[in-house]
Every structure is written in structure tokens, then in C-alpha cells.
KEKE-3310 file (N, C-alpha, C; in steps of 0.2 Angstrom, whole numbers, plus 5000, padded with zeros to 4 digits):
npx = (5213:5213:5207:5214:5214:5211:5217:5203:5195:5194:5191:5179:5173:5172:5164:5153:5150:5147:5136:5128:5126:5123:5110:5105:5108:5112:5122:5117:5105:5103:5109:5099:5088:5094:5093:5107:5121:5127:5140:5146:5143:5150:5164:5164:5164:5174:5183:5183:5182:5166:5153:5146:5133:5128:5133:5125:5113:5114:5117:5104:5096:5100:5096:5103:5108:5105:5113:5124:5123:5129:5142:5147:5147:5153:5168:5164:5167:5180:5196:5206:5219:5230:5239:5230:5222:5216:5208:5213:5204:5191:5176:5168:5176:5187:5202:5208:5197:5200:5213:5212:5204:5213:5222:5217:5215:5227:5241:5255:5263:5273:5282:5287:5291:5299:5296:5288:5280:5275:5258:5250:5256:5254:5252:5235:5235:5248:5244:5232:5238:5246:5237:5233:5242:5243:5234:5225:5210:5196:5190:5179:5179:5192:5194:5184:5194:5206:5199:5198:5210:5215:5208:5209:5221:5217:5220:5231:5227:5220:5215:5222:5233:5242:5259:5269:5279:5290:5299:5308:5312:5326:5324:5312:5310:5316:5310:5301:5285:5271:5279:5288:5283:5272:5280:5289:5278:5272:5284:5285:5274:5278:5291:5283:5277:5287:5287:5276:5272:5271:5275:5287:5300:5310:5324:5330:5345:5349:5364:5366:5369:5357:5345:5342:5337:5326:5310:5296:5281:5279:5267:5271:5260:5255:5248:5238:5229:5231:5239:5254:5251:5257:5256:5256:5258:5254:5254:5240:5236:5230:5239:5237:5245:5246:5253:5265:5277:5281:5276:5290:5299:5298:5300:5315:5317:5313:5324:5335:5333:5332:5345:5353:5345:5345:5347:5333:5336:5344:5337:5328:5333:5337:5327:5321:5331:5328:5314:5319:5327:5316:5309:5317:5317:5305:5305:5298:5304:5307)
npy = (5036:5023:5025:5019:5009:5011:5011:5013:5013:4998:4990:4996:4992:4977:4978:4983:4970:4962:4967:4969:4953:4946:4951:4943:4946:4946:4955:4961:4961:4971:4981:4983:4989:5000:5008:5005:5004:4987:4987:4997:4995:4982:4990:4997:4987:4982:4990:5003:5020:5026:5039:5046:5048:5038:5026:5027:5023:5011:5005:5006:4997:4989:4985:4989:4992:5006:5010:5003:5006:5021:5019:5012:5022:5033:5027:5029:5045:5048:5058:5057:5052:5046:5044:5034:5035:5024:5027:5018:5019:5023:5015:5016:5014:5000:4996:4984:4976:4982:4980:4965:4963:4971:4959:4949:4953:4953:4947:4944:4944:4955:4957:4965:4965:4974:4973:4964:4946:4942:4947:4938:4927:4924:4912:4911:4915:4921:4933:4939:4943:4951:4961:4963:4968:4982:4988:4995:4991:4985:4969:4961:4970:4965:4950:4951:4957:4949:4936:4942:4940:4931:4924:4930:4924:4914:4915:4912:4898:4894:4889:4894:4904:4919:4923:4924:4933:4935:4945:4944:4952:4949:4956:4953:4940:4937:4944:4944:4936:4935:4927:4911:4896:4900:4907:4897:4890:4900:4901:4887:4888:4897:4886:4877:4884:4888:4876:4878:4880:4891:4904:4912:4914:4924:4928:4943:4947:4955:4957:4966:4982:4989:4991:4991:5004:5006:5006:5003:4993:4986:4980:4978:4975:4967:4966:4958:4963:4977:4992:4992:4993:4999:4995:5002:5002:5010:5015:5022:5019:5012:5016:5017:5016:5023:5033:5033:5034:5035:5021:5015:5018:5009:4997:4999:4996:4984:4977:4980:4971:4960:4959:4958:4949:4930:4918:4904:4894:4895:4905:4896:4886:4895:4899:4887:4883:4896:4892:4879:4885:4891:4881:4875:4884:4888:4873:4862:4854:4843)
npz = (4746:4757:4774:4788:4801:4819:4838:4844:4835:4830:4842:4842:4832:4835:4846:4839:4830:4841:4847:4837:4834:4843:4845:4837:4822:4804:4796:4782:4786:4797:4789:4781:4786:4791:4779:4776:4765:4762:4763:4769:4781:4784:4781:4795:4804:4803:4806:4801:4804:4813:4815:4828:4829:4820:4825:4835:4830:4824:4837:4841:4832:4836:4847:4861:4878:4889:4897:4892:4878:4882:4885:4873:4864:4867:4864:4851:4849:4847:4857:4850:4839:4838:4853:4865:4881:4895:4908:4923:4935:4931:4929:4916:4906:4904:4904:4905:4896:4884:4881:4879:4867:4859:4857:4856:4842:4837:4827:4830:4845:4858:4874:4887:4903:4915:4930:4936:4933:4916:4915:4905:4908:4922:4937:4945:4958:4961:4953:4960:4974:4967:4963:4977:4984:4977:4984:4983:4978:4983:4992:4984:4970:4968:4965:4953:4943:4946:4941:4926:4922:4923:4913:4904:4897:4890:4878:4874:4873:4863:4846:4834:4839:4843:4840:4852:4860:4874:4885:4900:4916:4926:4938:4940:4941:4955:4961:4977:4977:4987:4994:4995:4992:4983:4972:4969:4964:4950:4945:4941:4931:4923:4917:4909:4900:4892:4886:4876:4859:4852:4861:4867:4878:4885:4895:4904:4909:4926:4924:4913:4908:4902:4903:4916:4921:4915:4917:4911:4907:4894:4877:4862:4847:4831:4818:4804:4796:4799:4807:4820:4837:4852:4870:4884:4904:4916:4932:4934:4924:4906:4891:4877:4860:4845:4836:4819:4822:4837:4840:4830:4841:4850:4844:4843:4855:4855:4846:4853:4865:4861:4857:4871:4879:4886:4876:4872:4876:4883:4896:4899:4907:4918:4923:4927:4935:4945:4950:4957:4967:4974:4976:4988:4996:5001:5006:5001:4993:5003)
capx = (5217:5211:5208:5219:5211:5215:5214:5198:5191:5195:5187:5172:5172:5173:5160:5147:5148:5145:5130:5123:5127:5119:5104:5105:5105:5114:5125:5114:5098:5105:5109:5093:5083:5094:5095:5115:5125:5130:5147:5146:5140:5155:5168:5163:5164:5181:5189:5182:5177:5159:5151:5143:5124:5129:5134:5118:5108:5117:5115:5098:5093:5104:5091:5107:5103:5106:5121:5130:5127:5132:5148:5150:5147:5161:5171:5163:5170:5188:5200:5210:5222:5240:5236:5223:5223:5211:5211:5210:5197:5186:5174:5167:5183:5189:5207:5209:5192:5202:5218:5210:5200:5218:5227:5212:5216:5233:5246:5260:5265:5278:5280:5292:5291:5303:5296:5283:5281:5269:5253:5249:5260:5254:5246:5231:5237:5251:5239:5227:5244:5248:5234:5232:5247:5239:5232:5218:5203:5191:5187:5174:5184:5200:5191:5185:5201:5210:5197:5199:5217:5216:5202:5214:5227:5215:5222:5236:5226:5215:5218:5228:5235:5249:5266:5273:5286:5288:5304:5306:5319:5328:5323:5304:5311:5319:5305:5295:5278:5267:5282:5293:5277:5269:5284:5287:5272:5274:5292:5286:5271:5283:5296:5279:5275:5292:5285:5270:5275:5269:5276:5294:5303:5316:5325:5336:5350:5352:5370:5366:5364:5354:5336:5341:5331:5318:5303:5291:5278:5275:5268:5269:5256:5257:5240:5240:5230:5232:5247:5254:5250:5259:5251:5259:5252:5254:5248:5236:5230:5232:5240:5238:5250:5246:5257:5270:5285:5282:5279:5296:5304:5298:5302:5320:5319:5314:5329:5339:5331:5335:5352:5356:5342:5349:5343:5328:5337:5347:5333:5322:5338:5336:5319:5320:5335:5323:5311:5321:5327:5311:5306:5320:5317:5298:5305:5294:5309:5310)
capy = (5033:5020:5026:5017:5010:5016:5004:5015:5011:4992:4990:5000:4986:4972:4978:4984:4967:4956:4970:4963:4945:4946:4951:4938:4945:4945:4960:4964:4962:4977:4987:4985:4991:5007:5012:5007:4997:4981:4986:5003:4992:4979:4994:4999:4983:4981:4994:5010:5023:5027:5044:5046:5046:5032:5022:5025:5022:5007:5002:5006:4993:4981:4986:4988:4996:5014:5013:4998:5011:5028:5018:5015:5030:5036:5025:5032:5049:5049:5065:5060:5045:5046:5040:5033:5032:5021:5026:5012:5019:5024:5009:5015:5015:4997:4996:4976:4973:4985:4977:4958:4966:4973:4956:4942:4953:4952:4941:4944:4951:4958:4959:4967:4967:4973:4971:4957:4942:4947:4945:4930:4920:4924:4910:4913:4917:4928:4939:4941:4945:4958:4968:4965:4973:4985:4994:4999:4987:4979:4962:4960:4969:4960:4943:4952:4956:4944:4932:4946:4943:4924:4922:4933:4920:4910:4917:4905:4890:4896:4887:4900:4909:4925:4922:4929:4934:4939:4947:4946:4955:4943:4957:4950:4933:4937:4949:4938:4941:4930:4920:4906:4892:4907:4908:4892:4887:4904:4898:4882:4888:4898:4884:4875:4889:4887:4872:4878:4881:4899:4905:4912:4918:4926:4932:4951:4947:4959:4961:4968:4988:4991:4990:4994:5009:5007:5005:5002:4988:4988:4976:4978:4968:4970:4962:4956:4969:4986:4995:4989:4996:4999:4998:5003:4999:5013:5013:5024:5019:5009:5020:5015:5021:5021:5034:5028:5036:5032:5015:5012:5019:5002:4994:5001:4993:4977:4975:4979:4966:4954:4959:4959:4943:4926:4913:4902:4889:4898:4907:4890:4883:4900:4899:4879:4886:4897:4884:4874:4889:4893:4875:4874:4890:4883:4867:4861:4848:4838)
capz = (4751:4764:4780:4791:4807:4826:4843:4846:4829:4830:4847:4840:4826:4839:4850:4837:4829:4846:4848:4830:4832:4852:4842:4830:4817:4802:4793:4778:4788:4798:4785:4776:4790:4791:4776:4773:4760:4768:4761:4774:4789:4783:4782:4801:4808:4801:4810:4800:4808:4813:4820:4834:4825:4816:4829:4839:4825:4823:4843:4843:4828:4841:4856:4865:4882:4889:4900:4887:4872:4883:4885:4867:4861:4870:4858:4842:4849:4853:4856:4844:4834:4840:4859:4868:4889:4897:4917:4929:4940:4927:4926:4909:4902:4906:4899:4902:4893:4879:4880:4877:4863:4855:4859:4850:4835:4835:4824:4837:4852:4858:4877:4891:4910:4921:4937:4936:4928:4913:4917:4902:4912:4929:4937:4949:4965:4959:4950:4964:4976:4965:4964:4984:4985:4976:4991:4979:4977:4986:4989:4976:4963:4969:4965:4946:4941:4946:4934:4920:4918:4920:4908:4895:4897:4887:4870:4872:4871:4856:4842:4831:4844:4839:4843:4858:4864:4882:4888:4908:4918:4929:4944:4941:4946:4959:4968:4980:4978:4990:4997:4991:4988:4976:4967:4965:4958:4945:4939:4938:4927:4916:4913:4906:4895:4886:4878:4869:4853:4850:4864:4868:4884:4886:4903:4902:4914:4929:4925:4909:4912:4898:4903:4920:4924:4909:4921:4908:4908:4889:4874:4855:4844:4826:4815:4799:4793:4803:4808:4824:4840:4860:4874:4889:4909:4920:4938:4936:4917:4900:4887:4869:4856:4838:4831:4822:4825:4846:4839:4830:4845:4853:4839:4843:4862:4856:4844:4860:4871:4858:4856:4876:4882:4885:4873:4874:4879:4892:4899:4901:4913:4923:4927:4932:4943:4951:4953:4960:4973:4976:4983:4994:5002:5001:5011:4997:4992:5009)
cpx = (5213:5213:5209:5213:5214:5213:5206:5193:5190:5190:5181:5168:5170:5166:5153:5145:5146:5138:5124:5122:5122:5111:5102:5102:5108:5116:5120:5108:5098:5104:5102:5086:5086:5095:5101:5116:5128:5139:5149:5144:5148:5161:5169:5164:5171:5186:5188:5181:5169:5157:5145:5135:5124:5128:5127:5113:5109:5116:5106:5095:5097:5098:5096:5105:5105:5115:5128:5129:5130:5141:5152:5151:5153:5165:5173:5166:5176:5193:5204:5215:5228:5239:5230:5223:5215:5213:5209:5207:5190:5183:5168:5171:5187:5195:5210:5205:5197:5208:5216:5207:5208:5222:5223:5213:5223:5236:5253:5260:5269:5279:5287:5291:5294:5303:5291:5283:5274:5262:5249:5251:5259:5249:5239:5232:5242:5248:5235:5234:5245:5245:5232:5234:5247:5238:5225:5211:5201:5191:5186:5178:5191:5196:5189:5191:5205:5208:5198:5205:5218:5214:5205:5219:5225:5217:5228:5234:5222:5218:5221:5232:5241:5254:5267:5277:5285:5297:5302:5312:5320:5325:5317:5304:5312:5315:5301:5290:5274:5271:5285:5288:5276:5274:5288:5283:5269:5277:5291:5280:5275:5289:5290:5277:5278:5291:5279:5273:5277:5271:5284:5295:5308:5321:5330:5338:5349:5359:5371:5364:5359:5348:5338:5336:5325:5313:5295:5288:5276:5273:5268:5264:5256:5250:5243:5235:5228:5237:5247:5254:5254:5254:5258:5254:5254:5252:5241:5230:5233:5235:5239:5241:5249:5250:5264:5274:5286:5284:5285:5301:5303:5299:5312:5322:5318:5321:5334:5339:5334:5341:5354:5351:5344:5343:5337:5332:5340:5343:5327:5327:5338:5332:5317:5325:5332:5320:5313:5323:5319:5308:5311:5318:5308:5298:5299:5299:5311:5305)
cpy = (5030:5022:5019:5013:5011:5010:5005:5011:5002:4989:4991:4996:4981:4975:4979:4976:4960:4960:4966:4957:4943:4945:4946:4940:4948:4955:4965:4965:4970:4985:4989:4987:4997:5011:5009:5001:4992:4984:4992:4999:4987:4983:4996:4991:4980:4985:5005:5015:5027:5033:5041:5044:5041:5025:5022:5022:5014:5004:5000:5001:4987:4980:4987:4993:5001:5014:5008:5006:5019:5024:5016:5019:5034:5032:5027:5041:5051:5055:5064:5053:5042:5042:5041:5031:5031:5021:5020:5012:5022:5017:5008:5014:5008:4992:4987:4974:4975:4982:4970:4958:4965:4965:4949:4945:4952:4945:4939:4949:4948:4961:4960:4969:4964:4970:4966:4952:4943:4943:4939:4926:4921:4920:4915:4916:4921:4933:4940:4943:4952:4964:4968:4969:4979:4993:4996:4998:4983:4972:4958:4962:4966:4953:4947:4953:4952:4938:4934:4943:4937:4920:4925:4928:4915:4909:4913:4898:4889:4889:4891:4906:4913:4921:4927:4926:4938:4938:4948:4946:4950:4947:4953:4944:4929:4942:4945:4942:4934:4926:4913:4899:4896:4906:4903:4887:4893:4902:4893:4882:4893:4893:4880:4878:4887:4880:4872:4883:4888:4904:4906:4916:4917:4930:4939:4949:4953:4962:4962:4976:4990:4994:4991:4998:5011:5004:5003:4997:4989:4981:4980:4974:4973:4965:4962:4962:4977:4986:4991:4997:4995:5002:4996:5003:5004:5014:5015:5022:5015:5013:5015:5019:5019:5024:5031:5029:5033:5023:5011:5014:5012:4997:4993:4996:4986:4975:4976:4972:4958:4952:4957:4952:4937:4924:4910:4898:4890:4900:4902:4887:4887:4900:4891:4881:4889:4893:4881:4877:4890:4889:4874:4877:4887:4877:4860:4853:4841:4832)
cpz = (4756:4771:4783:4798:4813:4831:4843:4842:4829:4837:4845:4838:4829:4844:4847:4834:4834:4846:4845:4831:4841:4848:4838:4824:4810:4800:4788:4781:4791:4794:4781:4781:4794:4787:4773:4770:4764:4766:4767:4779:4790:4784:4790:4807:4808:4801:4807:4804:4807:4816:4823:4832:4822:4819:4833:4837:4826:4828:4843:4840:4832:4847:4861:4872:4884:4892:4895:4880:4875:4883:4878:4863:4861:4866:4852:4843:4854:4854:4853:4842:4838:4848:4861:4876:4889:4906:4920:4934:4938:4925:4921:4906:4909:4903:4899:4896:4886:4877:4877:4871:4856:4852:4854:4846:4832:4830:4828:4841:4855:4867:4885:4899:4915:4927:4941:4931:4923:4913:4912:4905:4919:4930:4943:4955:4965:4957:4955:4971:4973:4965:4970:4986:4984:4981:4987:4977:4984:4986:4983:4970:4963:4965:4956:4944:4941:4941:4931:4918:4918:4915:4902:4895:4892:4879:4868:4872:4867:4853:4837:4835:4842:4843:4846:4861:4870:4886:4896:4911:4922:4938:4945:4943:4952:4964:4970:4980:4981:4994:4992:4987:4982:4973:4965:4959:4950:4942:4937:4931:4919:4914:4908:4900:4888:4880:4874:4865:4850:4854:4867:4875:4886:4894:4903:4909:4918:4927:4920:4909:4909:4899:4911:4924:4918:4914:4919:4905:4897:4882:4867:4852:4838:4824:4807:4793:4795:4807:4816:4829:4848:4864:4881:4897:4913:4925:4939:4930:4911:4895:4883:4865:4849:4834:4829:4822:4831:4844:4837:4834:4849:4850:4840:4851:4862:4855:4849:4863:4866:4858:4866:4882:4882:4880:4875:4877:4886:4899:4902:4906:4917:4925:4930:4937:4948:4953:4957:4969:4977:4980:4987:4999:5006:5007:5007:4994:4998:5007)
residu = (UNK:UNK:UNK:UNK:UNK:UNK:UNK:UNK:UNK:UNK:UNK:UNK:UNK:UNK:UNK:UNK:UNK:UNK:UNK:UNK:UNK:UNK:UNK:UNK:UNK:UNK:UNK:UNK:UNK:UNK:UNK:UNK:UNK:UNK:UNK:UNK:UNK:UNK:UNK:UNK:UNK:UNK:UNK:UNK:UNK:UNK:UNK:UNK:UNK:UNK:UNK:UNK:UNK:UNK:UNK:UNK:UNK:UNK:UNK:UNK:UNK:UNK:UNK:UNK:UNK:UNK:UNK:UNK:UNK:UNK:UNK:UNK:UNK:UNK:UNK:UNK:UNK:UNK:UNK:UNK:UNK:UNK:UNK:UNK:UNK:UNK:UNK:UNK:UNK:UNK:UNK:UNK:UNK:UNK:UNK:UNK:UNK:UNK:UNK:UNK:UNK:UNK:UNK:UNK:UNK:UNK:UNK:UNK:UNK:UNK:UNK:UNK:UNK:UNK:UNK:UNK:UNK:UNK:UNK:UNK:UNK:UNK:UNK:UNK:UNK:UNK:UNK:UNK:UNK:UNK:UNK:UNK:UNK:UNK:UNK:UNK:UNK:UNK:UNK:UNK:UNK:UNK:UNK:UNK:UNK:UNK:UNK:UNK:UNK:UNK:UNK:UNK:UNK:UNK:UNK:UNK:UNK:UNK:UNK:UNK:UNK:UNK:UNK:UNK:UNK:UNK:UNK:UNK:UNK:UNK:UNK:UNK:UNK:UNK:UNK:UNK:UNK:UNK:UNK:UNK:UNK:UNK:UNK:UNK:UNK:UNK:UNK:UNK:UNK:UNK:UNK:UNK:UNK:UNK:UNK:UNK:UNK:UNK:UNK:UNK:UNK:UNK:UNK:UNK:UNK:UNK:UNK:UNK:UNK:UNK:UNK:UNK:UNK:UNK:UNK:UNK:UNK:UNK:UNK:UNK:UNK:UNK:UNK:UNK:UNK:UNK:UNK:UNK:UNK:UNK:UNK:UNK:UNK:UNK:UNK:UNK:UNK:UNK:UNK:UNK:UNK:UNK:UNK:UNK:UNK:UNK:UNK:UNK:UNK:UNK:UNK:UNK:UNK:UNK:UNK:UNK:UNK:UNK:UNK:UNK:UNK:UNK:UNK:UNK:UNK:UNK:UNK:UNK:UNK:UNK:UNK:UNK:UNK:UNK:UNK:UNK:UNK:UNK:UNK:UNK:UNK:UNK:UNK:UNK:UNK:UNK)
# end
């Protein structure tokens, strides 16, 4: 039976082969200066998993440096399959870099939040608002993050880029963040959205109770070949969710969201409405 692979393991794959190609230098060359079948070096870079000796061994024929390979290392040993948290004030464990890693291998994704607009569609100065709001960061990190999460947004202008869907609660349109300009210039970047092609959004009414008190920022991605994975964003950290029973229970919230979401067409007339509110109150229309 084929081992399966894990976010952990995928990540692992993704990072040991930028190490390689950094190096310049090819797959079998690697292998054949530690020893291993290029088909064992290929299996590892393709999501298998790797032990810890392997992987150093592996670094070490990269020249990778001490604090890049103590952080990957940490990869090659995980607590375990089923979940994966990434804290947000551990700055070994960097749960954006991890998320954009999950999100480039994807086929689609699948994405829900309640109480902000989701951060692929947030322009610049939203994003930087939000973590102000924060209370948690500095300057200097304020200014990284807020590049991190704009610099991700690039996976929508790839040239094969996943389909996504991105469910947004009607309260996230309707929460000022920054003031009436700001949210203007948001609404009007997601009625923009609506027309690239790859790209769906959907609004969850308020007067719908359903989603109400589900509070949780989460996305599905599913890949074309490994099991599909959820990650959810909590304040203090990134969960990853591989098992799948958890994952067909978000499987169960999407089929909700679809049943209970206006349309596309409907939801693109509700976000030019706001827009449109937004420049009034803005004064932006005179």
C-alpha cells in the first residue's frame, strides 16, 4: 500500500526540492553522491516521507545553513498525521509560508470567512489595518506580513491557478475596517475579482441563521494527487487538518454554504451595492 502523504510531508517535499535546485543541482546528481536510488530521492520530494537522518543528510549535500536546516528538520519530525498547528509567534514555525506552500499545490480551494474579507482578496491596506488592529506586531513585522499575504494573492494570476471559491459572510462586508475610503476601495476590488474566471464569490446573507455563530475562518484545498487538506486560522495559530473524517465534516459545511449562499450573480450585485454605499459615506461620489 502507498504511503499516503501529510501537509508535513508535502511541505518537506517543497522545501527540500528548492534546497536542491538552490544548489543547482540536479536529482540524480544528489542521489548519486549519497548513495540513494534517484527513485528514493524522487519519492521524498513528492511528498514521502523522510527521517530526520535522511533529511540532514540530504541538507547537508544542499550546504543548507544551520538555522535553515534546524528549521527543517523540525518538519522531518512531526507529532504525528491527523493535525498540524503552526503557532503565530513562533518564528520557526511560519504558518503563512506553510499555508502558500499548501495553496501552490492545490487544484482547488475552498474558502469561508465570516468575519473578514478573505485574505486572497484583500487589497493592501486592508490587510495591513487588520493586523494593526491586531495589537500584536510591530512596525517592521507589520510591513512583512502585510507583503506575505499580498505576495500570496499572486496564485490568482499564475497561469493555471486552482479554482476557488471563497464564501463571505455578508457581516464581513458590513464591518468597517479602516473607514468608508478603505472599504470602498476592498468592495470594489472584489467585484473585480468576480470576473476572473477561476474565481467564484459568494456572499452568506445575514438573514440566514445558519452560519451565524460558526466563527471559523477556514479553507478546504483538495490536489489532484493527495488527499484533501483544512486549514483553519485561529488567533493565536494555523491548524492543519489531514484526518479525514474532521475533513468530510467540512466537506458537510461547505454543502451547507452552497445550499444557503446567494448566487454568483446575486452576490456580484451586493458587493457593487456596497461599493457603491461605501462611496457615498466616503463622500467619494461628489
Amino acid at each position: 500500500m502507498t504511503e499516503k502523504s501529510t501537509v508535513r510531508t508535502r511541505e518537506m517535499a517543497f522545501e527540500l526540492r528548492g534546497q536542491r535546485e538552490r544548489k543547482r543541482m540536479t536529482l540524480r546528481e544528489l542521489a548519486r553522491r549519497a548513495d540513494w536510488s534517484p527513485s528514493k530521492v524522487s519519492a521524498w520530494e513528492n511528498g514521502r516521507r523522510i527521517s530526520p537522518v535522511d533529511a540532514a543528510i540530504y541538507l547537508a549535500h544542499c550546504g543548507t545553513g544551520a538555522a535553515e536546516r534546524a528549521r527543517l528538520l523540525e518538519l522531518a519530525a512531526p507529532p504525528g498525521d491527523l493535525y498540524w498547528v503552526r503557532p503565530h509567534f513562533d518564528r520557526l514555525a511560519d504558518p503563512m509560508k506553510s499555508l502558500v506552500v499548501q495553496e501552490s499545490l492545490a487544484s482547488s480551494l475552498v474558502y469561508y470567512s465570516p468575519a473578514a474579507v478573505p485574505g486572497m482578496l484583500q487589497t493592501e491596506d486592508y490587510v495591513h489595518t487588520c493586523f494593526e488592529l491586531t495589537g500584536r506586531y510591530t512596525t517592521d513585522r507589520l510591513d512583512v506580513l502585510t507583503r506575505a499575504r499580498v505576495d500570496r494573492q499572486q496564485l490568482l494570476q499564475r497561469h493555471a491557478p486552482p479554482h476557488c471559491t471563497f464564501f463571505v459572510h455578508e457581516r464581513a462586508l458590513r464591518s468597517v475596517v479602516g473607514g468608508p475610503a478603505l472599504m470602498h476601495e476592498q468592495l470594489q476590488n472584489l467585484v473585480l475579482a468576480t470576473n476572473l474566471p477561476h474565481c467564484v464569490i459568494r456572499v452568506v446573507p445575514e438573514a440566514d441563521p445558519t452560519f451565524r455563530m460558526l466563527s471559523t475562518t477556514f479553507t478546504v484545498m483538495e490536489f489532484l494527487e493527495h488527499p484533501p487538506v483544512v486549514y483553519e486560522e485561529t488567533y493565536t495559530a494555523g491548524l492543519f487538518v489531514d484526518d479525514r473524517i474532521a475533513v468530510e465534516a467540512f466537506y458537510l459545511l461547505v454543502t451547507r454554504l452552497e445550499q444557503v449562499a446567494l448566487s454568483e450573480g446575486r452576490s456580484r450585485e451586493w458587493l457593487v451595492r456596497f461599493a457603491d454605499e461605501y462611496e457615498r459615506l466616503a463622500g467619494l461620489d461628489r
